[in-house]
C-alpha positions in Angstrom: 71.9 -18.8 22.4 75.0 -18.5 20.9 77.6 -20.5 19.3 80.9 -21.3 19.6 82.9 -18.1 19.5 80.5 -15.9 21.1 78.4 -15.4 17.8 74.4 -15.3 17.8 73.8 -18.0 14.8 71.2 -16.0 14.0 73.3 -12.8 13.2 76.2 -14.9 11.5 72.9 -16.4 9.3 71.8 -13.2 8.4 75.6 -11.9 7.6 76.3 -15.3 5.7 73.1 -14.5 3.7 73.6 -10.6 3.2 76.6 -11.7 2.1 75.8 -14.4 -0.5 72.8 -12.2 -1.5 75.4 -9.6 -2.7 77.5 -12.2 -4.6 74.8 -13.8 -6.3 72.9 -10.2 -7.2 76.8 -9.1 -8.3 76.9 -12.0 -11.2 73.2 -11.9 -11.9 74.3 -8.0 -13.1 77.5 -9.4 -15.3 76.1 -10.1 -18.8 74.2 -6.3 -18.0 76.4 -4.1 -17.4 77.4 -3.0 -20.9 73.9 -2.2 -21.9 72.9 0.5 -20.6 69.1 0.7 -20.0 66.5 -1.3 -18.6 64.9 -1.2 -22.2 68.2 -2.9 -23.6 68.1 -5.3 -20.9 64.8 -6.2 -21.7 65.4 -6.8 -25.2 68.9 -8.9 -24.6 67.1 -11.2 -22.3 63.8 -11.6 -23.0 63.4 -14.3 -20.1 65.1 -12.6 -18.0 68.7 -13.0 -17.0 69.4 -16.5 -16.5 73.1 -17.2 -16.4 75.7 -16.2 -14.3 78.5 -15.6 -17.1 78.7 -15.5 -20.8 81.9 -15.6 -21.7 85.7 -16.0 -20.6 86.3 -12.3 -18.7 82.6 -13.0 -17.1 84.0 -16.1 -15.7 87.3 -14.7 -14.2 85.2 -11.7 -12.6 82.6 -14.4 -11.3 85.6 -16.4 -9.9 87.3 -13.8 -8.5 84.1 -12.2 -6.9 83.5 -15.5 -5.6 86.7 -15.7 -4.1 86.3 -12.1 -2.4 83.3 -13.1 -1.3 84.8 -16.0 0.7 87.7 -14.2 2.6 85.0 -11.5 3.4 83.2 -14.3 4.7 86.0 -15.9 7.1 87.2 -12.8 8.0 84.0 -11.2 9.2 82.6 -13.9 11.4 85.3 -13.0 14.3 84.1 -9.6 14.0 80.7 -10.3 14.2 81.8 -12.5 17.5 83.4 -9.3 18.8 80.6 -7.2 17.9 83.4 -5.3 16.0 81.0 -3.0 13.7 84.3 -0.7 12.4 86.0 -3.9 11.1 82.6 -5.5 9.5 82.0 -2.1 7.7 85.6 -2.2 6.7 85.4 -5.7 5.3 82.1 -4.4 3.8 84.1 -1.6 1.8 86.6 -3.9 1.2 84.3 -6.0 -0.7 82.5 -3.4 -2.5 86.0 -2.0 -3.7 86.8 -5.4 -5.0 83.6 -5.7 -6.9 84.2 -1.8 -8.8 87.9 -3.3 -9.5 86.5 -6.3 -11.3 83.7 -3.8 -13.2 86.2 -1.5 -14.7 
C-alpha cells in the first residue's frame, strides 16, 4: 500500500525515523564534544547525558540542527516517492555537512 504521492508509509516511517534518530543522537553528543574521551565523559556525566544543551551556543546549534533536520525532511519525502536514491543521498550529505558546520 502506498500513500498519497506514491510513497510506501512504511519507507517514509523508516526515513522520518532514521532521520529524527540522527537529530536526536546529534544533540545527545553536544555537551561531549569538547571532552575528549569516553573516560571524561564518564566523569562529566555521571548519569549519563541527560540534556540536550547547556548553554547559549548549544542552543543555537540544537536549533539550527533542528531546523536542517526539517527541510531535509520535506525535501526528501518527494524523493523517496520517486525512488530518487542520488537526490536522498544528496540531501543525506547535505545534512551531514550541515551538522560538521555547526561542530566547528
Amino acid at each position: 500500500m502506498t500513500a498519497p504521492g506514491g510513497v510506501d508509509p512504511q519507507l517514509l516511517t523508516r526515513a522520518r525515523g532514521a532521520l529524527l534518530g540522527l537529530v536526536i543522537g546529534n544533540q545527545l553528543g553536544v555537551p561531549t564534544e569538547r571532552l575528549g574521551t569516553a573516560a571524561a565523559i564518564r566523569n562529566a556525566f555521571p548519569q549519563g547525558v541527560r540534556d540536550l544543551a547547556r548553554d547559549a551556543k548549544s542552543d543555537a546549534a540544537a536549533a539550527a540542527l533542528a531546523d536542517a533536520y526539517l527541510n531535509v525532511f520535506h525535501r526528501i519525502e518527494p524523493a523517496l516517492a520517486a525512488r530518487d536514491f542520488a537526490r536522498i543521498t544528496a540531501l543525506a550529505k547535505q545534512y551531514v555537512e550541515i551538522v560538521k558546520q555547526h561542530r566547528s
